[in-house]
N, C-alpha and C positions, 0 to 999 in steps of 0.2 A: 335854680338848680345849676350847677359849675360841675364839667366834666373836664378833666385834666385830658389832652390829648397826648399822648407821649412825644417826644420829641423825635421829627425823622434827623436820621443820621444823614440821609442821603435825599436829596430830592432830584426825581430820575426823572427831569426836563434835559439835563444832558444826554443823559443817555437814551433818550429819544430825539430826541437833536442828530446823536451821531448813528444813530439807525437808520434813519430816515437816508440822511447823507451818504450812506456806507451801501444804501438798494441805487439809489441817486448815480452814484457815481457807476456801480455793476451796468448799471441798464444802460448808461452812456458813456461807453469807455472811450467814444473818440473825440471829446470832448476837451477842449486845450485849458487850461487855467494857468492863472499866475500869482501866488503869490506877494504883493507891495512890488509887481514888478520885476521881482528880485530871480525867483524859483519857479520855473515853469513847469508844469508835470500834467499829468492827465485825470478825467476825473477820478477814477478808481483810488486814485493816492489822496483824496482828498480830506477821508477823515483821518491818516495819517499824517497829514499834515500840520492838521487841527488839532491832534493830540500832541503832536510835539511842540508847535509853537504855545500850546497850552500847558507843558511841562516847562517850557523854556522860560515862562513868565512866572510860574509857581504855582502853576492851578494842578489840584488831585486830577490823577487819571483814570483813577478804580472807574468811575461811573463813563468814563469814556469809553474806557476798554471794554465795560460789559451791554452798549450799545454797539458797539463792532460788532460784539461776540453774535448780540442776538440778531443784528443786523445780517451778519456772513449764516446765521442759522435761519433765517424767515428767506433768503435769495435764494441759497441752496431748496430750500423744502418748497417755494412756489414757482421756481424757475427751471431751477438744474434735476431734479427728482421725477416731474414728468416724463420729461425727454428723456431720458434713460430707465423708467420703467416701461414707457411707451416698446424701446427699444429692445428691450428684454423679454419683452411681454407679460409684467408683473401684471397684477388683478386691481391694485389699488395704484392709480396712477398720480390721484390728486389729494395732498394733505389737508390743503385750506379749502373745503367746499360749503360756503355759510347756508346755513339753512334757508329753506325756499319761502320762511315769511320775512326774512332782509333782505332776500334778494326780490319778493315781489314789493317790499316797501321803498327799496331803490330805484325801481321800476325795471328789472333787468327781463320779469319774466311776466309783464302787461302784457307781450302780444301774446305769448303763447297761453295765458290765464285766456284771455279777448276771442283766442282761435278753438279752443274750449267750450266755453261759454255757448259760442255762435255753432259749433256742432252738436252741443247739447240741445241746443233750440229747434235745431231743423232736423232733429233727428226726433223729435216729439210729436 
């Protein structure tokens, strides 16, 4: 049995490339970089940098741009959105909060599952 896959237009390894690099660069702006040497700048300019020498050589930008996009929209919503509903006193402070069986599978919430567990025991 042969299923025809349709063809992607776009394959978004770019634009996770430049997402990645676009939180990368926010989280360490005092970070020096250089271009061949040539173009020095900091990291926050650095998928901008990436997309131009990548237009300058003839590579599409579309799937660049919209790892910017979603990059500059995932820093804003886990980074900058806290602190200023913290500060306003909004109700919902956190957008990204993963459920509590990947974070007990990551092990984020072993001790407090552990701290649990051992109150339930001695509380029996």
């Amino acid at each position: 049995w042969y299923m025809e896959i349709p063809p992607m237009h776009n394959f978004l390894g770019s634009a996770l490339t430049f997402m990645m690099t676009y939180v990368w660069g926010r989280r360490n702006e005092d970070v020096r970089m250089s271009m061949f040497g040539v173009i020095t700048f900091t990291a926050p300019y650095l998928p901008w940098v990436m997309l131009a020498f990548g237009f300058l050589v003839g590579n599409p930008v579309d799937m660049s741009l919209v790892g910017i996009a979603v990059g500059h929209a995932y820093y804003f919503l886990e980074y900058i959105y806290p602190v200023v509903a913290k500060v306003r006193g909004w109700k919902r402070r956190e957008i990204f909060v993963p459920p509590r069986f990947f974070r007990y599978i990551c092990g984020e919430e072993v001790d407090e599952v552990i701290m649990n567990a051992n109150l339930q025991n001695h509380n029996e």
